[in-house]
MMTF fields as JSON, N, C-alpha, C and O atoms, coordinates in Angstrom:
{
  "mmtfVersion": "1.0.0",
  "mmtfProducer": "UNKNOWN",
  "numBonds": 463,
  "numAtoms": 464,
  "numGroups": 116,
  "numChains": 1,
  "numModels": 1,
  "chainsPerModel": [1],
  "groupsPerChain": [116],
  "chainIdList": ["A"],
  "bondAtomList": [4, 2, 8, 6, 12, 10, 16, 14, 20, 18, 24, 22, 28, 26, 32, 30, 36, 34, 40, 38, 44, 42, 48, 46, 52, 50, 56, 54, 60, 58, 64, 62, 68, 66, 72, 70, 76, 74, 80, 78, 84, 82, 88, 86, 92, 90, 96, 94, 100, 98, 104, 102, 108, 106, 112, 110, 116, 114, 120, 118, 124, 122, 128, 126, 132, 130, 136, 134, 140, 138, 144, 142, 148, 146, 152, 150, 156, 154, 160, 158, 164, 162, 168, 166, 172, 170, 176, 174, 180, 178, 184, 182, 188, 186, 192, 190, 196, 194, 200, 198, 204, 202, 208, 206, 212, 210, 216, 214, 220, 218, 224, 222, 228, 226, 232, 230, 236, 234, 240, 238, 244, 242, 248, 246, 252, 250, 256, 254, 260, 258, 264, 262, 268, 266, 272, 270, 276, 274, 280, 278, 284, 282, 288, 286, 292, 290, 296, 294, 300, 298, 304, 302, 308, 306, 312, 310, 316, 314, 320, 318, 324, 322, 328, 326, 332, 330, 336, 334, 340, 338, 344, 342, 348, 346, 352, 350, 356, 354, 360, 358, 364, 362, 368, 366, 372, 370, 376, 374, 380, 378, 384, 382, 388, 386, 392, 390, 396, 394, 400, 398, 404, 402, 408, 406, 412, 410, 416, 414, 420, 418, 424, 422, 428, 426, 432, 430, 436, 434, 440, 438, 444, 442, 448, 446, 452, 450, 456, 454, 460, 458],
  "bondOrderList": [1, 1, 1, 1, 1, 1, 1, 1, 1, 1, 1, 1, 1, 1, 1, 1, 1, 1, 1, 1, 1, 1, 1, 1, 1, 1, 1, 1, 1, 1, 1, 1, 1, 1, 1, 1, 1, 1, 1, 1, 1, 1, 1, 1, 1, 1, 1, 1, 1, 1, 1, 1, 1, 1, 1, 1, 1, 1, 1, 1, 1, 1, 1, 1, 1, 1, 1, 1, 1, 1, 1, 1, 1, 1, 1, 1, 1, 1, 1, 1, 1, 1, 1, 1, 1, 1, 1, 1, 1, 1, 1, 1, 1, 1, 1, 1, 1, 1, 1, 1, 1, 1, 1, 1, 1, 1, 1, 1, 1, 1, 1, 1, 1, 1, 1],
  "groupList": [{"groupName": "UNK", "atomNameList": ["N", "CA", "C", "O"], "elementList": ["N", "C", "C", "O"], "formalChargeList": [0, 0, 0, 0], "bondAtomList": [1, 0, 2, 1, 3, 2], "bondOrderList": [1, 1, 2], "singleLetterCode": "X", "chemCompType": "L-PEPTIDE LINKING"}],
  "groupTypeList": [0, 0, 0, 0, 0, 0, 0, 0, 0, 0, 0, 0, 0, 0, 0, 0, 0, 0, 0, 0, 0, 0, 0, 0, 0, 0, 0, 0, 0, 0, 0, 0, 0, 0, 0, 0, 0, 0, 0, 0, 0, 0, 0, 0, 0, 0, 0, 0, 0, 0, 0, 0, 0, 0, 0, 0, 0, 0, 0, 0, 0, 0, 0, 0, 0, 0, 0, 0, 0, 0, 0, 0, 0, 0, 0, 0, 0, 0, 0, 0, 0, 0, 0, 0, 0, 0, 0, 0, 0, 0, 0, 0, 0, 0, 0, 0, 0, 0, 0, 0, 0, 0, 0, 0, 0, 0, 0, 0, 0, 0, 0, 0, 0, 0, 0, 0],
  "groupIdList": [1, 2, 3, 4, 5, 6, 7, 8, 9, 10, 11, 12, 13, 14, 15, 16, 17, 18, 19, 20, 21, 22, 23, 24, 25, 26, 27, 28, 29, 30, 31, 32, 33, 34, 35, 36, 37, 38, 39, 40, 41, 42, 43, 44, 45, 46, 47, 48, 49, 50, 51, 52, 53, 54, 55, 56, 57, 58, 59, 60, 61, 62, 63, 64, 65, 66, 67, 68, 69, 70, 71, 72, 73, 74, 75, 76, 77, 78, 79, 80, 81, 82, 83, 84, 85, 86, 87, 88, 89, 90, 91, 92, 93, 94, 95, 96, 97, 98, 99, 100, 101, 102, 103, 104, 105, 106, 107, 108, 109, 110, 111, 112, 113, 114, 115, 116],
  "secStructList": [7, 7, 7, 6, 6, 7, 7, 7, 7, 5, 6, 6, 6, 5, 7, 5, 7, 6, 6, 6, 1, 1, 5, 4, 4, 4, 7, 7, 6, 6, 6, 1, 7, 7, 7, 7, 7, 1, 1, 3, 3, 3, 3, 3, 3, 3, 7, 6, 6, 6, 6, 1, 7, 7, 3, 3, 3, 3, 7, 7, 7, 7, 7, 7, 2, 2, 2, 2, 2, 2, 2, 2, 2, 2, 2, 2, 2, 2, 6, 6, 1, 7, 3, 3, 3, 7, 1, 1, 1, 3, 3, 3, 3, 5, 7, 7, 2, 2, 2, 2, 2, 2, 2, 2, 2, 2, 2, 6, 7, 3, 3, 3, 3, 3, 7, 7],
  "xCoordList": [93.042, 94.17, 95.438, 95.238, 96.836, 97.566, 98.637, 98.747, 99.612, 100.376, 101.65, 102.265, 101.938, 103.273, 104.514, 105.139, 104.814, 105.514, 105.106, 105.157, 104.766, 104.599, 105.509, 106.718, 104.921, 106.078, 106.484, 105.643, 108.342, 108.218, 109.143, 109.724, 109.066, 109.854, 109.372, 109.28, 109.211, 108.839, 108.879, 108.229, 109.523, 110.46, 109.293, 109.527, 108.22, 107.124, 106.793, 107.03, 106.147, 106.141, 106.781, 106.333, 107.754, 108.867, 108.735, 108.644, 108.717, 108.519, 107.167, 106.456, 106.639, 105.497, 105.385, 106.068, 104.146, 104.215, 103.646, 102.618, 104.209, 104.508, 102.47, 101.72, 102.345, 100.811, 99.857, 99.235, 99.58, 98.604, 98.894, 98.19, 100.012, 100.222, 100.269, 100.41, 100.14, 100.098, 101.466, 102.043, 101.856, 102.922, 103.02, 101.939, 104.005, 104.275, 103.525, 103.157, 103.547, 103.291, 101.52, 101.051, 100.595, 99.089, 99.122, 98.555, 99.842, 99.314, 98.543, 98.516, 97.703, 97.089, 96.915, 96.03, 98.064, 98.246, 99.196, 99.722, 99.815, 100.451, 99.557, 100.051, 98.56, 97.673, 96.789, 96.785, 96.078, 95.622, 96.187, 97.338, 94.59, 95.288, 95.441, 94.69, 96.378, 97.135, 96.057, 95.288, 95.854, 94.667, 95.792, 96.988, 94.814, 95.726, 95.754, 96.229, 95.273, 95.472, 94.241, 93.104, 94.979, 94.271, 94.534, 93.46, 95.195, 95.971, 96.779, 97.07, 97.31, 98.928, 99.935, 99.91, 100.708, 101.826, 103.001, 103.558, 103.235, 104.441, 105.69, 105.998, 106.419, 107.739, 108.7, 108.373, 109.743, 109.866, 111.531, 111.926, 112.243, 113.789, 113.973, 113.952, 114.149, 113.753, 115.682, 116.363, 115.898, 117.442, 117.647, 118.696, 116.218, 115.943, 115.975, 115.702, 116.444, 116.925, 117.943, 118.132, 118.621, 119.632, 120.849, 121.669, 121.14, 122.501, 123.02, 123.962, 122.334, 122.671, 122.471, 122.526, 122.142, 121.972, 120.783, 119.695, 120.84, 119.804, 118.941, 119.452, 117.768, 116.804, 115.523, 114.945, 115.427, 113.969, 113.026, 113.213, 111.967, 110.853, 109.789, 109.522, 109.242, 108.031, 106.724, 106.613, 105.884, 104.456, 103.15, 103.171, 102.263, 100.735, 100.432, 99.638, 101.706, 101.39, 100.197, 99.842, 99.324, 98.335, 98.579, 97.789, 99.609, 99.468, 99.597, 99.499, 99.883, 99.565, 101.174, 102.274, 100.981, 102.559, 103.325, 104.532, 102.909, 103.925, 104.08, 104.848, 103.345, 103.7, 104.525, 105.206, 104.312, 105.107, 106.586, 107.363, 106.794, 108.226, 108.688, 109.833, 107.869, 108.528, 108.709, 109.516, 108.152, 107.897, 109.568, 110.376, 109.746, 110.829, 112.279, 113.183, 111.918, 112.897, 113.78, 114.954, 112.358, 112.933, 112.869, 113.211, 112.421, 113.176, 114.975, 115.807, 115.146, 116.55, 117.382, 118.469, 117.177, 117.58, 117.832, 118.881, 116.668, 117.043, 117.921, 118.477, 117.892, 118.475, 119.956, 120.8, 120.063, 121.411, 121.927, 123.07, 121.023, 120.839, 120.044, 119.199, 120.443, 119.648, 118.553, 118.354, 117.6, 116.231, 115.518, 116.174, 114.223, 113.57, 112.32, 112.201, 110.898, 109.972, 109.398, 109.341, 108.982, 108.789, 107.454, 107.44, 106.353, 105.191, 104.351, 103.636, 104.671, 103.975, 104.774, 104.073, 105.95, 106.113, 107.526, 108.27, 108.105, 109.349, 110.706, 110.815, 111.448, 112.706, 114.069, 114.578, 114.603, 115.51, 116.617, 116.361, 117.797, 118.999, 119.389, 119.292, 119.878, 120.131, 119.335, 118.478, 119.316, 118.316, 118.246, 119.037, 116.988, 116.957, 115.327, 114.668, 115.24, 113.691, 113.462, 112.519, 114.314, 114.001, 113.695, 112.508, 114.496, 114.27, 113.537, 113.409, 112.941, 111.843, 110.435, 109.435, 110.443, 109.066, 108.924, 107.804, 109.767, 109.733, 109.676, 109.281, 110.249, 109.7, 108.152, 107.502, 107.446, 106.597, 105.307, 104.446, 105.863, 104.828, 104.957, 104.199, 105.708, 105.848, 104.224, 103.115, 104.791, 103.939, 102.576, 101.58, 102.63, 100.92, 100.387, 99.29, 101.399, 100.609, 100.707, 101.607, 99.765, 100.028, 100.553, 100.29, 101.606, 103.226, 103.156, 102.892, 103.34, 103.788, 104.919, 104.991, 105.57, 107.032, 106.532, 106.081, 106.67, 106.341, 107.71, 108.683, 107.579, 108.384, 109.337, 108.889, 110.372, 110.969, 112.31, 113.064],
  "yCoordList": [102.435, 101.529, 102.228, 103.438, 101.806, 102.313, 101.89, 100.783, 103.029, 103.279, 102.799, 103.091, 102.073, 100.98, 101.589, 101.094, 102.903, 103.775, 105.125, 106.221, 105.067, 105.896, 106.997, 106.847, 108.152, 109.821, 109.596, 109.63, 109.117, 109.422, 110.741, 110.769, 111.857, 112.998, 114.2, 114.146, 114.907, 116.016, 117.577, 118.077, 118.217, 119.361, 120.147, 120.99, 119.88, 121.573, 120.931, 121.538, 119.444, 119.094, 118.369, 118.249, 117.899, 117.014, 115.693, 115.264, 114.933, 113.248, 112.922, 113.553, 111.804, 111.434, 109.995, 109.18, 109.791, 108.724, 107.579, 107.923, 106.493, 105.512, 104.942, 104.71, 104.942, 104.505, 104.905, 104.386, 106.223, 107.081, 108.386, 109.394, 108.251, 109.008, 110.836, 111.842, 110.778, 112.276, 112.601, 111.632, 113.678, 114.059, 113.465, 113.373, 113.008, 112.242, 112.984, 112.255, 114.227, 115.377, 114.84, 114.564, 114.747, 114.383, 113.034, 112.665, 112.233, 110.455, 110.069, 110.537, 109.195, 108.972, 107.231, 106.689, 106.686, 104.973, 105.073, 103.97, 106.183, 105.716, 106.377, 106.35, 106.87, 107.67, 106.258, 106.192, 105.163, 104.303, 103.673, 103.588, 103.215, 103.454, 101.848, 100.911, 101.805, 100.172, 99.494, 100.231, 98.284, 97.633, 97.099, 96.811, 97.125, 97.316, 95.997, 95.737, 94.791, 93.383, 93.262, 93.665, 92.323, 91.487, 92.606, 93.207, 93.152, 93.795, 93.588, 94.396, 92.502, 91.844, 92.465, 92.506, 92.877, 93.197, 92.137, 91.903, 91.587, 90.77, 90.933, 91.245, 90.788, 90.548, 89.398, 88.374, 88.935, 88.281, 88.771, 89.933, 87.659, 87.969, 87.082, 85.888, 88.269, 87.479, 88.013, 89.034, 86.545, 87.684, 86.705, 86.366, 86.548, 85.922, 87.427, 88.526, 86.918, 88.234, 89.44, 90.336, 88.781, 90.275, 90.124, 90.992, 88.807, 88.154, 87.994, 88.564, 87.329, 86.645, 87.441, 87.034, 89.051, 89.767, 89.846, 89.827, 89.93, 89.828, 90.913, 91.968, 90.979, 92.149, 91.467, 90.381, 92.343, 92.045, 92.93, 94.133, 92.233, 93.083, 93.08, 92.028, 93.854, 94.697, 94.799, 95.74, 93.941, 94.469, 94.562, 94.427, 94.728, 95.202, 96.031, 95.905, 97.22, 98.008, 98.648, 98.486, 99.638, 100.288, 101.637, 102.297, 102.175, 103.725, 104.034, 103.379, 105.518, 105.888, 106.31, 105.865, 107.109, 107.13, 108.019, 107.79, 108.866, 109.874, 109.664, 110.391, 108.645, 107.931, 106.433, 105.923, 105.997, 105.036, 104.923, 104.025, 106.684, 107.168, 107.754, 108.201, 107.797, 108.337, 107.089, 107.278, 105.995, 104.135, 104.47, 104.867, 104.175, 103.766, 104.471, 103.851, 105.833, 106.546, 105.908, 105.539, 105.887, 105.223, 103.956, 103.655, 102.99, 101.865, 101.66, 100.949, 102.253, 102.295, 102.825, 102.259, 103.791, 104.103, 103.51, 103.675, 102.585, 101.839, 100.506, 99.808, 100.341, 99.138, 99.525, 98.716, 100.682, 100.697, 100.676, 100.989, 100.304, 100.049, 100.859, 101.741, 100.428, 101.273, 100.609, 99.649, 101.236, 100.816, 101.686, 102.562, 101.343, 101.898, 101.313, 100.316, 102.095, 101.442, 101.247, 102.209, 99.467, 99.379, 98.358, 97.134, 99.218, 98.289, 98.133, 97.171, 99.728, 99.703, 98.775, 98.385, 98.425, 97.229, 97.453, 97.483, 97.634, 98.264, 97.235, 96.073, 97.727, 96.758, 97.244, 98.238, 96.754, 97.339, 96.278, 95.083, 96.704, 95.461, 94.995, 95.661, 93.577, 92.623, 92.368, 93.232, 91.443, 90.332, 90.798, 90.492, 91.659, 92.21, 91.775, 92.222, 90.848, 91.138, 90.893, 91.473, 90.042, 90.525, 91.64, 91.885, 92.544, 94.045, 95.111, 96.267, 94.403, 95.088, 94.498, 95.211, 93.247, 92.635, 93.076, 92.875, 93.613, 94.331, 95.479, 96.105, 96.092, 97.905, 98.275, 99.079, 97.287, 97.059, 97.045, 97.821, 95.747, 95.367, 96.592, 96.51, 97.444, 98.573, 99.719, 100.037, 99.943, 100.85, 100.417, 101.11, 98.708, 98.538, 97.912, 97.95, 97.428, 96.436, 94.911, 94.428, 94.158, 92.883, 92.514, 92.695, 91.776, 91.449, 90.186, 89.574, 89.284, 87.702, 87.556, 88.156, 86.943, 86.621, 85.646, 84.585, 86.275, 85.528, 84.508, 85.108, 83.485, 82.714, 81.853, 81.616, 81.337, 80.328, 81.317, 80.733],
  "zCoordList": [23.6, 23.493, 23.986, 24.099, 24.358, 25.255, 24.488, 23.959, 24.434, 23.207, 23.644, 24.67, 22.779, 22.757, 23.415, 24.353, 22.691, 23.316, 24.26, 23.702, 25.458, 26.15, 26.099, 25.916, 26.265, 26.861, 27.757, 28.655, 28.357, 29.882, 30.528, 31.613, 29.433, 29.724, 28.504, 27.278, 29.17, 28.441, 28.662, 29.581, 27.95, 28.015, 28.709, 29.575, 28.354, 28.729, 30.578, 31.622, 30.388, 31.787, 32.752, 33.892, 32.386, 33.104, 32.815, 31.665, 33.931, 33.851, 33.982, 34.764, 33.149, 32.738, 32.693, 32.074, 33.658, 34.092, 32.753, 32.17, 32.388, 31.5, 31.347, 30.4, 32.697, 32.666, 32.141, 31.214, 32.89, 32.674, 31.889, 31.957, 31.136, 30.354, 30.988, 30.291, 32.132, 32.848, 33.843, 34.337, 34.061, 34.431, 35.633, 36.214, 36.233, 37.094, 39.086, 40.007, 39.092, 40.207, 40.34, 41.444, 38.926, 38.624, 38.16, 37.132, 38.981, 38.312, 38.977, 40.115, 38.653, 39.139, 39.584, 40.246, 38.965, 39.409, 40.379, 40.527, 41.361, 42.27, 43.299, 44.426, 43.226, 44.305, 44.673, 45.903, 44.133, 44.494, 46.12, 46.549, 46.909, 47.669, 48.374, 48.103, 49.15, 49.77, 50.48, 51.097, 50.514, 51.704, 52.713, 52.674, 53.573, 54.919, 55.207, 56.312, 54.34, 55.435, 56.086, 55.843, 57.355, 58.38, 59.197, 59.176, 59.798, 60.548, 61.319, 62.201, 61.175, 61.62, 60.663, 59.433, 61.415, 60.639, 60.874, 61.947, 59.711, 59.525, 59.211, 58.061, 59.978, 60.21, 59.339, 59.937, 58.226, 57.587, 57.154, 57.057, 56.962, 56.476, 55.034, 54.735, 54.374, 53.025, 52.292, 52.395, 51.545, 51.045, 49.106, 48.557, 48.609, 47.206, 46.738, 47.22, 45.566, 44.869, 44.584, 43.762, 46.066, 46.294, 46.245, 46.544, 45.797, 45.53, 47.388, 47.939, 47.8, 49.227, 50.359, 51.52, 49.849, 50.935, 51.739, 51.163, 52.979, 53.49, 53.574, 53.198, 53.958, 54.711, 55.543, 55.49, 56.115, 57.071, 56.385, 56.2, 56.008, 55.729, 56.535, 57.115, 56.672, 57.356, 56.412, 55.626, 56.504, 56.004, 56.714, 57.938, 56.242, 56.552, 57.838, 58.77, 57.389, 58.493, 57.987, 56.82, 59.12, 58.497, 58.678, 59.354, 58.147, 58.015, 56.091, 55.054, 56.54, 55.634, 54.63, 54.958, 53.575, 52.964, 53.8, 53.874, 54.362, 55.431, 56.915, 57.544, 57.55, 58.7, 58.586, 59.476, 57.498, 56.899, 56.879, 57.2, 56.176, 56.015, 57.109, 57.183, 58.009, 59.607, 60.597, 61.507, 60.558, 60.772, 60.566, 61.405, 59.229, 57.903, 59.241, 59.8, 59.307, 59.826, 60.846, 60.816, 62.235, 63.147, 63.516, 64.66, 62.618, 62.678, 62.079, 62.642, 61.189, 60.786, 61.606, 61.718, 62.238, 63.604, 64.723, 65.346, 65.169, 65.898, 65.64, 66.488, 64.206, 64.094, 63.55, 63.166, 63.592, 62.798, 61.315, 60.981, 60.554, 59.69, 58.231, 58.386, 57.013, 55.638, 55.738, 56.483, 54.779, 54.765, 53.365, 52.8, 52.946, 52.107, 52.296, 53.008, 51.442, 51.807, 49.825, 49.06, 49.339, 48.517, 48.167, 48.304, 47.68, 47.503, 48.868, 49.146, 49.983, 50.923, 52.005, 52.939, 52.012, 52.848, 53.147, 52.167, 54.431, 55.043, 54.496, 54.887, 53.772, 53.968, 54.609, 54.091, 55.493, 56.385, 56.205, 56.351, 55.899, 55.266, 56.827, 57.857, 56.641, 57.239, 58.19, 58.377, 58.886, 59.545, 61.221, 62.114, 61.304, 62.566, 63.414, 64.352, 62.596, 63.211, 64.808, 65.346, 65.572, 67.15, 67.259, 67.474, 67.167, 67.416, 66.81, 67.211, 65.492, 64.903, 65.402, 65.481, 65.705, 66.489, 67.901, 68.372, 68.66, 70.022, 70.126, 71.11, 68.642, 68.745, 68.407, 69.077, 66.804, 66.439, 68.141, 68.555, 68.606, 69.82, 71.056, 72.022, 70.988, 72.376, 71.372, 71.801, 70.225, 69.176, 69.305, 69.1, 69.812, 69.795, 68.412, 67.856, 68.146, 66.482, 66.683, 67.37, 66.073, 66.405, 65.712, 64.523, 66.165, 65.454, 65.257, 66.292, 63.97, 63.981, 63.043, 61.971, 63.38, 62.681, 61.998, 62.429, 60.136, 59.268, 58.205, 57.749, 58.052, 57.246, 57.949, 59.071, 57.767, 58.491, 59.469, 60.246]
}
């Protein structure tokens, strides 16, 4: 059974993950690993949630967490723009996706611009 109050800090090992009860460096619920989709990667400008702000998100790419964060790099780069990657899936602030569906398609992924 899984204890109401989890450890999430602890003097001998640091931060401890809420889940699995193990130090955050040995967890083992964020090592699980992402399914990659269809293999379209979708393109989408979503701005619910953010108090009107926009972003373009980026999903079902198929790499991995450290080509992801190098993806992450130089797309923000090219667009000018902040970015982070959350739940496997690129979000880059304000509404760029021309230019993320034409960098995407030079890279060689099949690109569809998802949502309205």
């Amino acid at each position: 059974m899984r204890n109401e109050n989890p450890t999430v800090y602890s003097t001998e090992l640091g931060r401890m993950c809420p889940k699995c009860d193990k130090p955050v460096a040995e967890c083992v619920c964020k090592k699980q690993t992402r399914q990659h989709g269809d293999g379209v990667v979708r393109v989408q400008r979503e701005s619910k949630g953010r108090k009107g702000k926009t972003v373009t998100l980026v999903s079902g790419v198929p790499l991995g967490d450290e080509a992801l964060r190098s993806l992450l790099s130089e797309l923000k780069r090219q667009c000018g723009a902040g970015g982070t990657i959350k739940d496997g899936a690129i979000e880059i602030q304000g509404d760029h996706r021309a230019k993320l569906v034409e960098e995407l398609k030079k890279r060689g992924y099949t690109v569809k611009i998802a949502g309205g």
